[in-house]
C-alpha positions as CSV (number, residue, x, y, z in Angstrom):
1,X,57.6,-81.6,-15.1
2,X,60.0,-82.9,-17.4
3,X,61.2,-85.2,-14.9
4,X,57.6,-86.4,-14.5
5,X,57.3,-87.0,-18.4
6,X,60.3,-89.0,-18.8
7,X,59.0,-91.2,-15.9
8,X,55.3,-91.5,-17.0
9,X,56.5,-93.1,-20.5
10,X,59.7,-95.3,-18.8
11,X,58.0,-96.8,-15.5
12,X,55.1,-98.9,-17.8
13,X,57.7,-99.8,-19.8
14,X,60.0,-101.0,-16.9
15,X,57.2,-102.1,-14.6
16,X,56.1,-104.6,-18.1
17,X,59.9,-105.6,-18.9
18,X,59.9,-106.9,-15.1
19,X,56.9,-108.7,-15.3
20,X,57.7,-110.7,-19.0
21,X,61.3,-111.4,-17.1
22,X,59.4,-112.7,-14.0
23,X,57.1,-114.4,-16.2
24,X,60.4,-116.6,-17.9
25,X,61.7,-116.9,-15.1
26,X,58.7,-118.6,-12.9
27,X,57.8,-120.7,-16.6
28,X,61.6,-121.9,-16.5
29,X,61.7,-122.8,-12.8
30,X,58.2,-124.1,-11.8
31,X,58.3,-127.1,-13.6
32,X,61.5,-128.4,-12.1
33,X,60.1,-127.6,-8.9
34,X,57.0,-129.7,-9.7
35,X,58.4,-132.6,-10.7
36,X,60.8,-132.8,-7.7
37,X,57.6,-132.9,-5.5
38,X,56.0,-135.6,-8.0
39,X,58.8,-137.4,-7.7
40,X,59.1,-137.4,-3.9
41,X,55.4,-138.0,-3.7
42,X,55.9,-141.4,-5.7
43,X,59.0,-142.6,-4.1
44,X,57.1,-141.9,-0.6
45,X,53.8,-143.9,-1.7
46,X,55.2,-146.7,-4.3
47,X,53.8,-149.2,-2.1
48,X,50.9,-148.0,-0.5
49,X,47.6,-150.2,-0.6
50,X,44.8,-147.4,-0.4
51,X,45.6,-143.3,-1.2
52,X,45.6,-143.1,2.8
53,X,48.5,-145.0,2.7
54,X,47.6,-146.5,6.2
55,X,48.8,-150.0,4.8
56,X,51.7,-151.2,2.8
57,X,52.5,-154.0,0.3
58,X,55.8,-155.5,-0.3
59,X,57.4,-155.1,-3.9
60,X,55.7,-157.0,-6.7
61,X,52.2,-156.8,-4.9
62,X,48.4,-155.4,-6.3
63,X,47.0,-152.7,-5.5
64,X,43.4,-152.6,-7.1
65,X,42.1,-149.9,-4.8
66,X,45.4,-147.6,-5.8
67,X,46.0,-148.8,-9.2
68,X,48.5,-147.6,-11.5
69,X,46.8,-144.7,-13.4
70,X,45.3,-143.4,-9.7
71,X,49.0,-143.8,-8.3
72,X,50.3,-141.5,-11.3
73,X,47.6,-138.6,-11.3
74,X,48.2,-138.4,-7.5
75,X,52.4,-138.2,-8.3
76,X,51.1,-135.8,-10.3
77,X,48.9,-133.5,-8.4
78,X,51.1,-133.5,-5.6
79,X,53.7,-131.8,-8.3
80,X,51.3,-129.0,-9.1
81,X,50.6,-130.6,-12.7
82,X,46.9,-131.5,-11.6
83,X,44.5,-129.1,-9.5
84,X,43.3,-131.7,-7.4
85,X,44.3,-132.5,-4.0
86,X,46.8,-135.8,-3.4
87,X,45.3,-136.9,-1.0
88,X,41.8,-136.9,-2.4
89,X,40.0,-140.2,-2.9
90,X,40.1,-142.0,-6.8
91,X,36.9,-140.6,-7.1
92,X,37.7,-137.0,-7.2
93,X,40.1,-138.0,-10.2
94,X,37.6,-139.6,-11.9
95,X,36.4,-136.3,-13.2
96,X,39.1,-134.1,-13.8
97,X,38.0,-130.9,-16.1
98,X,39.9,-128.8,-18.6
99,X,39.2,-126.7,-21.4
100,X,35.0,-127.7,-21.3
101,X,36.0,-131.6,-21.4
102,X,35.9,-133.9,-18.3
103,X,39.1,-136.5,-18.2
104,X,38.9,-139.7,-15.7
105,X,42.5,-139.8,-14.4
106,X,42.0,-143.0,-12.8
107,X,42.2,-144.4,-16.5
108,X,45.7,-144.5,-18.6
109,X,44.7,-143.6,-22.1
110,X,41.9,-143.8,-24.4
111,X,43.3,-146.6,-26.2
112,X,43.3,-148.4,-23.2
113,X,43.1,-152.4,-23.8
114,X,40.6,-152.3,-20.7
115,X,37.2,-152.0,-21.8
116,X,36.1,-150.1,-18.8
117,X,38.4,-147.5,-20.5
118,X,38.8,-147.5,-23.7
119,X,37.1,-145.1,-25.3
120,X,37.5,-143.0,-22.3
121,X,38.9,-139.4,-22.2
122,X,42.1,-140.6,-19.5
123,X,45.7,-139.3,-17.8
124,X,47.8,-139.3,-20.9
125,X,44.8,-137.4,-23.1
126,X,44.9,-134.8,-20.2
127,X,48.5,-134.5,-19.8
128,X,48.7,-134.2,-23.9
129,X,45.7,-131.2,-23.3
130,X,47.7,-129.6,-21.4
131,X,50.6,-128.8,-23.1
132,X,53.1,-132.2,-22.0
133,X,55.3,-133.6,-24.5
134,X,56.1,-136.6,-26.2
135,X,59.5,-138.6,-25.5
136,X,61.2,-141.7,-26.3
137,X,63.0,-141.6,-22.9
138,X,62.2,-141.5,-19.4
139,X,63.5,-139.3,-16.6
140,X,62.3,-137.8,-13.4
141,X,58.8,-136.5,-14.0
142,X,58.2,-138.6,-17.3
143,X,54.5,-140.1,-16.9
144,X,54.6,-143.5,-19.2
145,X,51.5,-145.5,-20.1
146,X,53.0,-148.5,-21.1
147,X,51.3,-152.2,-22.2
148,X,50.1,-153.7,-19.0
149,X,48.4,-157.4,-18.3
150,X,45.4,-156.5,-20.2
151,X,47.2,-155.3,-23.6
152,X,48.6,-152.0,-25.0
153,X,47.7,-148.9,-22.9
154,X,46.7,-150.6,-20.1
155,X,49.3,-149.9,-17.4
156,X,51.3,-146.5,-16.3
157,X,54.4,-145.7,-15.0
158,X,55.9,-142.7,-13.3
159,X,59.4,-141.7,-13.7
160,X,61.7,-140.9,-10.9
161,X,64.9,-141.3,-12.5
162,X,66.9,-141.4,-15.5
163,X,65.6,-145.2,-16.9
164,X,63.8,-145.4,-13.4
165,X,60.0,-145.5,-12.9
166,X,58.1,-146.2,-10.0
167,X,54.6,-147.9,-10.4
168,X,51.2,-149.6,-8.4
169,X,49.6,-152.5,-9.0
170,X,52.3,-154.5,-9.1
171,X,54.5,-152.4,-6.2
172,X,57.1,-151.2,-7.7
173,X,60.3,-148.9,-6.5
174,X,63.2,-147.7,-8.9
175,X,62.9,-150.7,-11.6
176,X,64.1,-150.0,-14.7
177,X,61.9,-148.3,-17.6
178,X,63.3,-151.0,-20.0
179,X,60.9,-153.7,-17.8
180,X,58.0,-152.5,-19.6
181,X,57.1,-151.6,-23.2
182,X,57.0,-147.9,-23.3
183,X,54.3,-146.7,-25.7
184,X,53.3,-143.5,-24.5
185,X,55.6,-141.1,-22.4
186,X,55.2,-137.3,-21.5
187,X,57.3,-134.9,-20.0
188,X,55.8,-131.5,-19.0
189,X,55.8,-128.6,-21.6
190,X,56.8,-125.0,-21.0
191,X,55.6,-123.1,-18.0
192,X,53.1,-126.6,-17.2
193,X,52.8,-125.6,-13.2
194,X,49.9,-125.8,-10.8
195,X,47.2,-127.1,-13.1
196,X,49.7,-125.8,-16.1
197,X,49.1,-122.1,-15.6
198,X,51.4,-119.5,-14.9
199,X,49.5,-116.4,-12.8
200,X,51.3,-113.1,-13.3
201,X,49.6,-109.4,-12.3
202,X,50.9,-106.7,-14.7
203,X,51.0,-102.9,-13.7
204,X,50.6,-101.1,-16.6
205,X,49.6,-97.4,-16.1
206,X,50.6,-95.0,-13.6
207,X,49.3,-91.5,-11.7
208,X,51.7,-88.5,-12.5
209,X,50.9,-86.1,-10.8
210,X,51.9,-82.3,-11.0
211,X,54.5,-82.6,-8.3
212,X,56.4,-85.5,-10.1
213,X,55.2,-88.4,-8.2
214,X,54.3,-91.5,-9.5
215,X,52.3,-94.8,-8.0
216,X,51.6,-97.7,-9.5
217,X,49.4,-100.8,-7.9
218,X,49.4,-103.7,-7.9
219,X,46.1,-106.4,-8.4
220,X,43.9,-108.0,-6.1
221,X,44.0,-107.9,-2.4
222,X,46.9,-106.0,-2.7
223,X,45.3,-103.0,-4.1
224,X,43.5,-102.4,-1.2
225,X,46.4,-101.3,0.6
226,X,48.1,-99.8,-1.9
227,X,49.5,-95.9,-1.9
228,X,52.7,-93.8,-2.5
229,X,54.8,-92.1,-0.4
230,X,56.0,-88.4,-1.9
231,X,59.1,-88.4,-1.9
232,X,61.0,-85.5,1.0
233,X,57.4,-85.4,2.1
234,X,55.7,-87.5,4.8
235,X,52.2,-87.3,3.0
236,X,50.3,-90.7,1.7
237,X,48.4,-90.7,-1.2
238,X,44.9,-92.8,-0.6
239,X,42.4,-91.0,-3.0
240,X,42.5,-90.6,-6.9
241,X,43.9,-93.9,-7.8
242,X,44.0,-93.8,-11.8
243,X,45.8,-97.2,-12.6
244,X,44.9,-99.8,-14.5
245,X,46.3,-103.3,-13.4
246,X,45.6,-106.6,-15.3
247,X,45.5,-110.1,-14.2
248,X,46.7,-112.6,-16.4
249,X,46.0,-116.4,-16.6
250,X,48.9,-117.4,-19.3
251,X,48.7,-120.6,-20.5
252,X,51.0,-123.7,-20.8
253,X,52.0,-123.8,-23.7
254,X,55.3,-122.3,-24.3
255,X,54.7,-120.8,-27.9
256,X,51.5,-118.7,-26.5
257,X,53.4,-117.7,-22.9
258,X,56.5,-116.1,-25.6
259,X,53.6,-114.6,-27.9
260,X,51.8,-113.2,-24.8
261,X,55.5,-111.9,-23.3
262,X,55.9,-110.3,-26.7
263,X,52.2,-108.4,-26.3
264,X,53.1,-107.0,-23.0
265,X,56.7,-105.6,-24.3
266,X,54.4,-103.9,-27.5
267,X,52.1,-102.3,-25.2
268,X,54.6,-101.2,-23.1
269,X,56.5,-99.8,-25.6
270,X,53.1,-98.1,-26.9
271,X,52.6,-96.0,-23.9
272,X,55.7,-94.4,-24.4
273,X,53.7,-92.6,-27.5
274,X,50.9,-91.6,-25.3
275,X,51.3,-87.8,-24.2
276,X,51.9,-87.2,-20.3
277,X,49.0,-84.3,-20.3
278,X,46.4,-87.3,-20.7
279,X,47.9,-89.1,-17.4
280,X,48.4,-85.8,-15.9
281,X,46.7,-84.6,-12.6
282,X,46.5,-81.5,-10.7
283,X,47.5,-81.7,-7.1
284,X,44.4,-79.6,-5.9
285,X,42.1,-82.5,-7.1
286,X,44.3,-84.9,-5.2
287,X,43.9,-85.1,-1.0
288,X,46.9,-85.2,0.5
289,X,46.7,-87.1,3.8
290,X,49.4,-87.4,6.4
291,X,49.4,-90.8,8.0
């Protein structure tokens, strides 16, 4: 059994370690992976008329039924930054919720010089809920609101370069930033993917049994098929399942994901403490099939 203890304190530990690595890991390379699909998403539909995209405009022409704000959200969704489909009519974004509070993304910012939206909880208050931060600068995945025909926050812009934005209503491909007045630009924050959550289930207690064997499971639908193999043996454990698994919903911001990371390495290193006769089972209680 000694053998058994040694592994009953280490595998929580190691199964923990892997998850806050996987955790960094997915928070570090999600976002880049977003904003290349935003990216290719605005370059593919910078001069599309209606979100269909069954008609075209030449550079330099309106589009009041995919205006600029509309044209942005859906650069954005198609990136994973906004849970809504980007294909979905302007409607759909017109009602965007987070956090209890209901954002119309089809509006730039709540300062907005247009009076339809001023006032009006819009894209760049949602992107700032969510964890995106200010810059002065604008590179591929940098969402702009910039002064537009109607005054200051009126207008938005979608980076898809260094210095290069794409925008609607006027069609516009690869222009420089420096054409417009900049007065509000965001680049995602840490671990801001699909909606700006970072999903992540966490094994964090074991079976030992009196034979030395371990199994762990994983969440959800998973679990349902979940078992171990002894090892030199043949059998397959389906009956006595004593772990505890916990799904986490982390969110975007990078300060809480590192704090959260930090929990899971403290409880891990917590169960080390706890005595193997508690996690203990005696084989005769377990049924031992053979598959």
């Amino acid at each position: 059994m000694a053998s058994t203890r040694r592994l009953c304190g280490s595998l929580p530990l190691f199964c923990l370690a892997l998850a806050a690595l996987a955790i960094a890991i997915k928070a570090q390379s999600s976002s880049s992976g977003g904003v290349s699909q935003a990216v290719a998403f605005a370059d593919a539909n910078w001069n599309c008329l209606n979100v269909d995209c069954t008609q075209r405009v030449s550079s330099g022409t309106g589009q009041p039924d995919y205006a600029c704000a509309p044209f942005v959200a859906h650069a954005l969704a198609a990136g994973g930054f906004v849970p809504v489909d980007p294909r979905a009519d302007n409607d759909v974004y017109s009602s965007v919720n987070f956090n209890g509070r209901s954002y119309n993304l089809n509006c730039c910012y709540h300062l907005d010089s247009n009076p339809s939206c001023h006032g009006v909880n819009a894209l760049g208050d949602y992107l700032l809920a969510r964890g995106w931060v200010r810059t002065n600068s604008v590179v591929a995945g940098t969402a702009c609101i910039v002064e537009g025909a109607e005054g200051p926050y009126s207008h938005a812009v979608f980076g898809v370069g260094d210095g290069i934005v794409d925008a609607h209503n006027d069609a516009h491909y690869h222009v420089p930033s420096s054409n417009y007045q900049l007065q509000l630009c965001l680049n995602p924050g840490n671990g801001s993917d699909t909606g700006g959550y970072v999903s992540v289930c966490v094994c964090v207690g074991v079976i030992c049994l009196s034979e030395g064997v371990l199994s762990g499971f994983p969440c959800g639908e998973n679990e349902e098929k979940a078992g171990t193999f002894l090892p030199g043996g043949g059998h397959f454990l389906r009956e006595a399942r004593l772990t505890l698994s916990l799904s986490l919903s982390l969110p975007d911001s990078g300060f809480t994901m590192m704090m959260m990371i930090l929990l899971l390495l403290i409880v891990a290193l917590s169960t080390m403490w706890i005595s193997p006769s508690i996690l203990s089972l005696s084989s005769p209680t377990l049924p031992l099939l053979t598959p």
